[in-house]
N, C-alpha and C positions, 0 to 999 in steps of 0.2 A: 363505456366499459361495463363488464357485467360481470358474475361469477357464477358459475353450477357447479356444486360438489366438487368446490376447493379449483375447477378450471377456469382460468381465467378467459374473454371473450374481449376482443376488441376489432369495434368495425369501421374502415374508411371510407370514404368518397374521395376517389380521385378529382381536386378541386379544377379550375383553370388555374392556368398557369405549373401546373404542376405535372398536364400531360408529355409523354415523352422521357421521365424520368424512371430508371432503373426501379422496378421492385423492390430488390434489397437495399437499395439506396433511400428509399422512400419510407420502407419499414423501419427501418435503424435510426433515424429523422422522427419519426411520430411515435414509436416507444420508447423512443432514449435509450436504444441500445447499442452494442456494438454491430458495425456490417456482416461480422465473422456469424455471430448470433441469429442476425434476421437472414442470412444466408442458410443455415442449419435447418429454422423453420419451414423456409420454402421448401427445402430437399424433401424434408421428412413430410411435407403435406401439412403442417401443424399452420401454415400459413396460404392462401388460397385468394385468387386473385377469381369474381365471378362466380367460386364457387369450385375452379378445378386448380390440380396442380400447377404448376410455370416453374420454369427455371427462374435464379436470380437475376440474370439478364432481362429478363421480360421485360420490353418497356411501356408502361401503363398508356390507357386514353381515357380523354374525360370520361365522367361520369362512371367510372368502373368500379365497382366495390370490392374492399381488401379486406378480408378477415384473419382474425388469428386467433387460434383456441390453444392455449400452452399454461402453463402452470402461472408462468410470469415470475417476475422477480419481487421476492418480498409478499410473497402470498400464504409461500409452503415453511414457516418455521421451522429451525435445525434444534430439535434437542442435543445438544450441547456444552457440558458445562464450562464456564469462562470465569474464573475471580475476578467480582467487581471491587475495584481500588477504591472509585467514588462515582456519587451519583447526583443530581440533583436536576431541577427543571428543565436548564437548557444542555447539558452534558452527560456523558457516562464515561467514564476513564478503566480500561480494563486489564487484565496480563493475560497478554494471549500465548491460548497455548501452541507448542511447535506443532507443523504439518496440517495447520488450518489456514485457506486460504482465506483474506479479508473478504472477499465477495465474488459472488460467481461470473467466472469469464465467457459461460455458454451458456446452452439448457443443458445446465446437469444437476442431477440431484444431490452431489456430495456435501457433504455440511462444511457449513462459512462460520466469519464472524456475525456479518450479517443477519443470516437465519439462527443462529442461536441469539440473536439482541432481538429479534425482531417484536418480542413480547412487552419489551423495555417500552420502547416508544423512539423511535429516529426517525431525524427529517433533515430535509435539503439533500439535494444532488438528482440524479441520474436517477430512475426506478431499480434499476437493477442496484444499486450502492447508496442508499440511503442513509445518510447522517457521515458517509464516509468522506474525511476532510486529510488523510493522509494513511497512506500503505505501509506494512509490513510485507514480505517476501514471506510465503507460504513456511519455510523452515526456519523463519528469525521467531523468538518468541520477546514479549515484553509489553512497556507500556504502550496505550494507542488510546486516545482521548476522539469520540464520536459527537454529532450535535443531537440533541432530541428536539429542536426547534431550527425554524428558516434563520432567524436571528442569529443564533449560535453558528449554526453553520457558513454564512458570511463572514461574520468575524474570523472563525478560525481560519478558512477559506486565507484570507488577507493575511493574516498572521504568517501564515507560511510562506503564502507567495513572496511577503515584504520580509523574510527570514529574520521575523523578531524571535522564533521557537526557539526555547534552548531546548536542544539533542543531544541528548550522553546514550553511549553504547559500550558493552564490555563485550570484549571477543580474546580469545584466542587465537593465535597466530601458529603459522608452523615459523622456525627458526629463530631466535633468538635477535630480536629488535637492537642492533648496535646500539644504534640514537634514542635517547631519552623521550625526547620528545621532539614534533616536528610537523611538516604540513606536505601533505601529498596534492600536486595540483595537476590535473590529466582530464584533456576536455574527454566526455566517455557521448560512446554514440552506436546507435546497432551495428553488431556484423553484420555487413554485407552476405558473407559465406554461410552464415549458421546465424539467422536472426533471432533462435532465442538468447542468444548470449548480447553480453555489452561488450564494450571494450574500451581501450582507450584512442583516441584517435585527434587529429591537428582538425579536423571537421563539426568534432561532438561537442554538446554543450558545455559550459562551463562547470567543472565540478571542485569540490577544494573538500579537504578531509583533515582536520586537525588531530595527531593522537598522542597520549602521555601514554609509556611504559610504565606498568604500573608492579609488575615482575615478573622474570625471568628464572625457568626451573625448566629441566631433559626437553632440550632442543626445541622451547619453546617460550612463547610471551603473553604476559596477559596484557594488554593494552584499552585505555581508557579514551573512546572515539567521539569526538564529535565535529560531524557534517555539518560543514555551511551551508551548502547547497542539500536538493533530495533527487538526486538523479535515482535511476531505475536500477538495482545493484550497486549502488553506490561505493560503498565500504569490501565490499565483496571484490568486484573489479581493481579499486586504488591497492587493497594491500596484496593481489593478485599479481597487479603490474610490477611492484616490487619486491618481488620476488619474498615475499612471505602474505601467500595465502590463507583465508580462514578455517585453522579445523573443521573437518566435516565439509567442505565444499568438492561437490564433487565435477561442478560447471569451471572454477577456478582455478583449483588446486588440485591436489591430488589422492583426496584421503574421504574415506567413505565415513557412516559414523553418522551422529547427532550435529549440525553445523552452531559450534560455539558462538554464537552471538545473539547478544541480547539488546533488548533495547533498554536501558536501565531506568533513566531520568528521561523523566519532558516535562518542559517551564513554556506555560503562556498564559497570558492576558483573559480571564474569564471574561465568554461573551458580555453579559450582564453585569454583573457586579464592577469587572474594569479593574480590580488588584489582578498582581502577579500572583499565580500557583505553579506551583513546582509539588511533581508526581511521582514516587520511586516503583517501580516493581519486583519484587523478588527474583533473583536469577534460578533458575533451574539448578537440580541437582547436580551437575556436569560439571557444573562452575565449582563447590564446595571446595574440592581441592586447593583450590586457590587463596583462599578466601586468608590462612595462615601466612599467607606471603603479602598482604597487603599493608603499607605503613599508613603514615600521613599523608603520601601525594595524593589518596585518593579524596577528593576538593569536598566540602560538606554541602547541602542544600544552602543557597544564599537567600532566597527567598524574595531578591532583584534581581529584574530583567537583564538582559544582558546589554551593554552599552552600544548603542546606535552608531552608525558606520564604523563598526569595526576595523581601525586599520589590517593589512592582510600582515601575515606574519610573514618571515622571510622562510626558504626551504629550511628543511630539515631531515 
């Protein structure tokens, strides 16, 4: 790999064993990117197979060399600014703001979380999503804990997969939450028909959504969420399916706007150190309103993990 004025350069030898394989297939493979990605680059010529253009189809023979001159991921820093929560060797914990994507899904230029940390220092993962160990949805804002070492990144990595994280989220709802509280269980899985949406479906993964009402004021609810699982829309889809959608969802529900939801609290296990932290973020302005309607149920930082096999609760 090489750089000239900020473009990044990287060149293949098509090895043995490796003739016969799709181009984009084989790009998406050696830069760690998505096929959508290295598909884009062929189009545009920013990727060159020999020297000339090819379609993504093209399938390679030995000895061929594959170049690609593109900005790359994690090269082009986003000025951006992000409030850092906390920081230290192997972590940054931040409150992100609404309408930034975590990390770029193509070659585009628009500004990430990514490219605005990039100056920070993150590691582990994928080139394009460096230190990134769990997603927000481009219009959730809140907390989101990145690694700035391999170490860290592993760890958290794990944490999540083996869902030791505690997740708290506040959102607003359209209609007024009968039940106090309760547990939404809806395996969710792509539409077939309209694949950027989720849905829920007898097919899709397992997903489980725990939430407390936290109050209720003009045909609406402020409810305090947390996800067992992290499916892709998670919380968006469950209170979608039940027929109280998230303020501001316009994939879900019905209503244009700022989508109320936050990501409030996240509790885990520091890479290194090995105690429990628990991290709050400020909710955004939009929330304020609310904030007079809150009593005691809202639970205070425990500063413990949350208890291992959690039994499942029953519906609600």
């Amino acid at each position: 790999m090489g750089t000239t004025q900020g473009l990044r350069i990287d060149r293949f030898f098509v090895e043995e064993g490796e003739e016969g394989e799709r181009v984009d297939r084989f790009l998406a493979r050696k830069l760690g990117i998505s096929r959508a990605w290295a598909q884009s680059l062929l189009r545009e010529g920013a990727a060159t197979v020999g020297g000339e253009k090819v379609e993504p189809s093209r399938r390679l023979r030995s000895g061929e060399e594959v170049v690609v001159r593109w900005t790359g991921p994690g090269l082009m820093p986003t000025p951006f600014p992000i409030p850092i929560i906390y920081e230290d060797e192997d972590i940054l914990v931040v409150n992100k703001p609404r309408g930034l994507p975590v990390h770029p899904v193509g070659p585009s230029s628009e500004p990430t979380v990514v490219g605005a940390l990039l100056h920070r220092g993150l590691a582990g993962g994928p080139p394009e999503r460096p230190g990134v160990v769990h997603r927000l949805d481009a219009a959730v804002t809140g907390v989101m804990v990145l690694a700035r070492t391999e170490k860290a990144f592993h760890s958290l990595v794990q944490q999540f997969k083996e869902r030791t994280v505690r997740k708290e989220y506040l959102a607003v709802v359209e209609g007024e939450v009968d039940a106090d509280e309760g547990v939404i269980k809806g395996r969710i899985g792509r539409d077939p028909h309209e694949p950027w949406r989720m849905d829920v479906q007898e097919v899709g993964k397992e997903a489980i959504t725990e939430f407390t009402v936290l109050a209720r004021k003009d045909g609406r609810s402020l409810v305090l969420v947390r996800p067992r699982t992290g499916r892709t829309h998670q919380i968006r889809v469950h209170f979608g399916a039940i027929g109280h959608p998230v303020v501001g969802d316009p994939l879900y529900g019905r209503t244009s706007g700022p989508l109320l939801l936050h990501a409030w609290r996240l509790g885990f296990r520091h890479p290194s150190a090995g105690d429990w932290r628990e991290f709050e973020a400020p909710p955004p302005p939009e929330f304020s309103a609310w904030f007079a309607e809150l009593d005691s149920r809202v639970p205070p930082h425990t500063g413990q993990p949350p208890p291992p096999n959690t039994p499942t609760l029953p519906e609600g």
